[in-house]
C-alpha positions as CSV (number, residue, x, y, z in Angstrom):
1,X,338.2,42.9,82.9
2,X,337.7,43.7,79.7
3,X,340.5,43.1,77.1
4,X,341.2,45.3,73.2
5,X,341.8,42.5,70.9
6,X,342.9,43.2,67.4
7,X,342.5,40.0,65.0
8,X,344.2,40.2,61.3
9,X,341.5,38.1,58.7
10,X,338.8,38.3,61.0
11,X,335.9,38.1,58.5
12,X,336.0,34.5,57.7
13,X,337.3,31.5,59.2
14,X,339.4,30.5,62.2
15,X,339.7,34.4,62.4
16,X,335.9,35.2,62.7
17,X,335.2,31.7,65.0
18,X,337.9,33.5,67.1
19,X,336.5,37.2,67.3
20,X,332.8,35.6,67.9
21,X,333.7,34.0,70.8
22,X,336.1,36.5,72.4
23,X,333.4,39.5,72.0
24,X,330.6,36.8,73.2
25,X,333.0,37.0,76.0
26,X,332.6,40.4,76.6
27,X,336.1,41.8,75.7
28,X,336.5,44.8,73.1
29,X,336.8,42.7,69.4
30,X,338.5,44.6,66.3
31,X,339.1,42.2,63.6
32,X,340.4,43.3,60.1
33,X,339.6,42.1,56.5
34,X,340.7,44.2,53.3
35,X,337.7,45.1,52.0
36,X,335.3,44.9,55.3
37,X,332.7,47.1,53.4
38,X,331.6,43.8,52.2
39,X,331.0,41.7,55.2
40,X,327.7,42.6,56.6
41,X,327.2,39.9,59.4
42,X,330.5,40.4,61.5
43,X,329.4,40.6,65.4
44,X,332.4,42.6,66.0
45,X,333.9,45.3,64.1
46,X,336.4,45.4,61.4
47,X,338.9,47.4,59.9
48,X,340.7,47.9,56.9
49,X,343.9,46.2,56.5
50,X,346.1,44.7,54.4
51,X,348.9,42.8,55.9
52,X,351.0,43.6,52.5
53,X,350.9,47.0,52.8
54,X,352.8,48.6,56.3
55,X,350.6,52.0,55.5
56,X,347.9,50.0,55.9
57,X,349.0,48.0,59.2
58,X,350.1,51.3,60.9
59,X,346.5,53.5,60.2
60,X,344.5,50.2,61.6
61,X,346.2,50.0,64.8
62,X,346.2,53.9,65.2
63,X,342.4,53.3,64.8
64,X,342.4,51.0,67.5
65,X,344.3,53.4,69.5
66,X,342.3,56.2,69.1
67,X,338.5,54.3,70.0
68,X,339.8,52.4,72.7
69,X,343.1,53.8,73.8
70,X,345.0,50.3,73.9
71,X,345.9,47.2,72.7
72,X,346.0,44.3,75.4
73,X,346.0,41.4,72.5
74,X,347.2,40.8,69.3
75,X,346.5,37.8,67.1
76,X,347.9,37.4,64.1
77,X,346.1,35.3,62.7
78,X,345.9,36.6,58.3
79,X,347.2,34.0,56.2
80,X,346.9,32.0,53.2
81,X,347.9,28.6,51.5
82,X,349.9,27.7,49.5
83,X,350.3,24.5,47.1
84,X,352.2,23.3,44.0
85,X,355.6,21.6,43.1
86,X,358.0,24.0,44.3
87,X,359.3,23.5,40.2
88,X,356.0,25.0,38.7
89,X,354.8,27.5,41.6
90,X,355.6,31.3,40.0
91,X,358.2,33.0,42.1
92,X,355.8,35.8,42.6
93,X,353.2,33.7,44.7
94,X,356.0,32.3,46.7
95,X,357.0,35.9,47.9
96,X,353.0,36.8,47.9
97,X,352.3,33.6,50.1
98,X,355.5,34.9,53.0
99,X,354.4,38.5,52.5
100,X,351.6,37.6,54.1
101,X,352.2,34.6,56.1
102,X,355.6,36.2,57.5
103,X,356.4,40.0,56.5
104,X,352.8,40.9,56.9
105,X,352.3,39.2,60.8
106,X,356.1,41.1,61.5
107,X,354.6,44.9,60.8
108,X,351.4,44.1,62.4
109,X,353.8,43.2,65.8
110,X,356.2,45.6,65.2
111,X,353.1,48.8,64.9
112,X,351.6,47.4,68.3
113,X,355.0,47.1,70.3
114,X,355.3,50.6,71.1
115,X,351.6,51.0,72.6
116,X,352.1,47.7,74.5
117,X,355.3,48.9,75.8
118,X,353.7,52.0,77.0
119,X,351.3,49.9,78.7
120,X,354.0,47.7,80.3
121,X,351.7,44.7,79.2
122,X,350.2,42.9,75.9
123,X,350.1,39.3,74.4
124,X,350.8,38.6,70.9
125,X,349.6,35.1,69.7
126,X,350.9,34.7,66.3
127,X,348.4,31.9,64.7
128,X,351.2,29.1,62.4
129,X,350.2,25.9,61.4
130,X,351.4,22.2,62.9
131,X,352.8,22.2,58.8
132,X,355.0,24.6,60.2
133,X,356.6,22.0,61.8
134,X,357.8,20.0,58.9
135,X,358.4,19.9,54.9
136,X,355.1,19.0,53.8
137,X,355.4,17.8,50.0
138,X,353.6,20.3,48.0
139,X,353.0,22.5,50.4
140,X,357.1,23.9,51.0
141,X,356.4,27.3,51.0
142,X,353.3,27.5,53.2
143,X,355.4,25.0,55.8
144,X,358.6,27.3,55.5
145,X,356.8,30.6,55.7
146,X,354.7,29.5,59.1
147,X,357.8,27.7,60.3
148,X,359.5,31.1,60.3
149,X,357.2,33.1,61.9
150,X,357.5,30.2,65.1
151,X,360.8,31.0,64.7
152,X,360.8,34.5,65.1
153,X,358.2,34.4,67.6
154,X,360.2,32.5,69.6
155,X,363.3,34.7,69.3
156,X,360.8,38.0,70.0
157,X,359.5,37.2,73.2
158,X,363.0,37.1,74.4
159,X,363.5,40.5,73.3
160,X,360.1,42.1,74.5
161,X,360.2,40.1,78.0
162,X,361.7,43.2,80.1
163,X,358.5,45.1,79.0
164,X,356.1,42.9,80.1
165,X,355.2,41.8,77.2
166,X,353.7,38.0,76.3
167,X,354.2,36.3,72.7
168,X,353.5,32.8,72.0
169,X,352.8,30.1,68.9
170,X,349.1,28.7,68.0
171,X,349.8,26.3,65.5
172,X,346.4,24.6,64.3
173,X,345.8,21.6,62.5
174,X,343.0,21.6,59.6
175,X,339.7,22.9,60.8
176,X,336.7,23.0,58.5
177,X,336.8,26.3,56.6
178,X,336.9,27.9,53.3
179,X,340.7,28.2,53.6
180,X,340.6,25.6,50.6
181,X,338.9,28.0,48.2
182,X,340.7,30.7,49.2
183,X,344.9,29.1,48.8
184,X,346.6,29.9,45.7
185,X,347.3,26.1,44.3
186,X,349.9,25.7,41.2
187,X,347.3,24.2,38.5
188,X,347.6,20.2,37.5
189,X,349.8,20.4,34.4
190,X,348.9,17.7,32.0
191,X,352.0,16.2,30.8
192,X,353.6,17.6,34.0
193,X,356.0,15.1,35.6
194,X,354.1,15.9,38.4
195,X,350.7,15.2,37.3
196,X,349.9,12.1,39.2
197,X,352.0,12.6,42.8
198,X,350.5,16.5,43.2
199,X,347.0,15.4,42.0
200,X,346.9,12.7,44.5
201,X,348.4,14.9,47.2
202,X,346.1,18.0,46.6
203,X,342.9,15.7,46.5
204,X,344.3,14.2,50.6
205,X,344.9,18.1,51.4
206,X,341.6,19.0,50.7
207,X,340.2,16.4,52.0
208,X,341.8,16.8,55.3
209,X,340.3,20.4,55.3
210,X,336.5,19.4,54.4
211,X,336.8,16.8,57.6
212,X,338.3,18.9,59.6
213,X,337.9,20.0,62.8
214,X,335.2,22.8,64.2
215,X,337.3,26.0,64.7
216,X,335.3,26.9,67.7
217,X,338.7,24.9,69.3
218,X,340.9,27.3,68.4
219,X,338.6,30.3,70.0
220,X,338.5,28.2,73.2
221,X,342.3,27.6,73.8
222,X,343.1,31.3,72.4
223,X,340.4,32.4,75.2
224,X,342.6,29.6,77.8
225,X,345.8,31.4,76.7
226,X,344.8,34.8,77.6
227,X,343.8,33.7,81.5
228,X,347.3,32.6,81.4
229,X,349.7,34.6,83.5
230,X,353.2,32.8,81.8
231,X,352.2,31.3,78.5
232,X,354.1,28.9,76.8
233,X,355.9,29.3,73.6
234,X,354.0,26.6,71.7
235,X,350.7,25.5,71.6
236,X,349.3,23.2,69.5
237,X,345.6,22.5,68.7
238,X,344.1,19.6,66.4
239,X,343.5,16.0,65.8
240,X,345.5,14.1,68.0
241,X,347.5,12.4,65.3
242,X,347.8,15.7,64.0
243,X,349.6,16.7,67.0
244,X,351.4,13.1,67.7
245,X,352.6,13.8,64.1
246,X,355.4,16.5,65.6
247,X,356.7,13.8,68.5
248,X,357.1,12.2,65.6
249,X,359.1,14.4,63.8
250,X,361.3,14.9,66.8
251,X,361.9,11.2,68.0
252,X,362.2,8.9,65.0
253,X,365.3,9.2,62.6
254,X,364.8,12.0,59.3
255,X,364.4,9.0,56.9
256,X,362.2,6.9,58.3
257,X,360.2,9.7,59.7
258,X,360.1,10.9,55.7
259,X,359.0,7.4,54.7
260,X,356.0,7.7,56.8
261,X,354.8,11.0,55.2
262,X,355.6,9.5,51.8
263,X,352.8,6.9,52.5
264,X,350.8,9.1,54.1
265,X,350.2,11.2,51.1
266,X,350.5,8.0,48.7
267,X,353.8,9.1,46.6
C-alpha cells in the first residue's frame, strides 16, 4: 500500500537519499526545502518550509492534506551543525542551531498529530544524531540540541500511543554529504586560547564526514522501520565503532569514558 511521506530538508543529503528511495518505492514522497524553486532535479516533490517559522510548518502540512488527504509518515529529518568553543559561538547561532534541530522538528509533530489522530495511525521518525548521545567537544550545542529531541521523542510516543500512533529515534552517524559546507562553525581565532585544540578537532570532524558512510543506509533502515508493526524507540545507523561508541558511554565509568574521547579528538 502506498504510504504519504512528508520529509523536512529533502533537497539535499540524508533527506533527498531518503525521499529517492522511498518514492522509487512507490509510496507518495513530499519533501520540503525553503526555497524549492531552486532545486530542479528532485524525483519527488517539494514544498516550502521553514522549520523556524510555525506559519510556515502549518501551510506545508495543510498542503499535503489537501493533495493527498493524509499523512501516514513523518520524518523529521531538517537540521544543521553546529561547531565552535561554546566560549566564542554567538548566543544567537546557539538558539538558531535548536530552533531548528529541536523547536522546528516539535511544530512540524505537533501540525501532523491531529490528522494522524483522525486517522488512528502515523509514524513519526525524528532523524538525531549518535552525537546526541554524548558531549562532543566542540560540538555541545549540536549534541544537546539532538539529545533533546531523543528525549522528547521518547516521552511523546508515550503520550500519542492510545491513538495509534508510532514515534521513534534514527540517530545516524557521519554519512558523506554536504552537511560540512552547510554547519555554522565559530571561526579559528588567531590568538584564541582555543586555536590549536578546536583547529585540530574541526579538521577530525570533517574528516569523519568526507569518509563517511553512503546515506543510501539511512533510506534502507527508514524503509525497514516503516514495515515494522512495533518499532523501537532507538535506532541507530553507522560505522560500527560509531555505534559501539554509545555501549561505551553506557558501560565504562564518566572519566575514563572522557579520556577516551580526549584522545580520540587529540586534545
Amino acid at each position: 500500500m502506498k504510504k504519504v511521506i512528508l520529509i523536512t530538508g529533502g533537497s539535499s543529503g540524508i533527506g533527498k537519499s531518503i525521499g529517492t528511495f522511498l518514492h522509487e518505492k512507490g509510496n507518495i514522497v513530499y519533501g520540503t526545502s525553503r526555497n524549492p524553486e531552486n532545486i530542479s532535479n528532485s524525483v519527488f516533490e517539494l514544498l516550502q518550509l521553514d522549520v523556524r517559522d510555525v506559519e510556515s510548518i502549518k501551510k506545508c502540512v495543510n498542503q499535503v492534506i489537501q493533495k493527498s488527504g493524509r499523512i501516514d509518515v513523518l520524518i523529521n529529518n531538517a537540521g544543521v551543525g553546529i561547531t565552535g568553543p561554546l566560549e566564542e559561538i554567538p548566543t544567537e547561532e546557539i538558539m538558531n542551531n535548536f530552533q531548528t534541530n529541536l523547536f522546528g522538528p516539535i511544530e512540524v509533530m505537533k501540525a501532523v498529530l491531529p490528522q494522524m489522530r483522525q486517522q488512528k495511525s502515523g509514524l513519526i521518525i525524528n532523524v538525531t544524531s549518535i552525537a546526541g548521545y554524548m558531549g562532543l567537544p566542540f560540538r555541545g550545542v549540536y549534541s544537546a540540541s539532538k539529545g533533546a529531541l531523543e528525549l522528547i521523542t521518547e516521552s511523546l510516543r508515550m503520550e500519542v500511543k492510545q491513538f495509534g500512533i508510532q514515534i521513534t529515534n534514527v540517530a545516524p552517524g557521519d554519512f558523506a554529504t554536504d552537511i560540512a559546507s552547510r554547519r555554522f562553525h565559530a571561526p579559528l581565532i588567531q590568538g584564541s586560547a582555543y586555536e590549536k585544540s578546536y583547529g585540530k578537532t574541526l579538521e577530525e570532524i570533517n574528516s569523519h564526514v568526507d569518509s563517511g558512510s553512503n546515506p543510501i543506509e539511512m533510506a534502507e533502515a527508514i524503509h525497514k522501520i516503516m514495515q515494522t508493526s512495533e518499532p523501537k524507540i532507538h535506532y541507530k545507523v553507522g560505522a560500527f565503532m560509531q555505534k559501539f561508541s554509545i555501549f561505551l558511554k553506557f558501560i565504562l565509568p564518566d572519566l575514563m569514558f572522557e579520556k577516551m574521547l580526549m584522545k580520540h579528538y587529540k586534545l
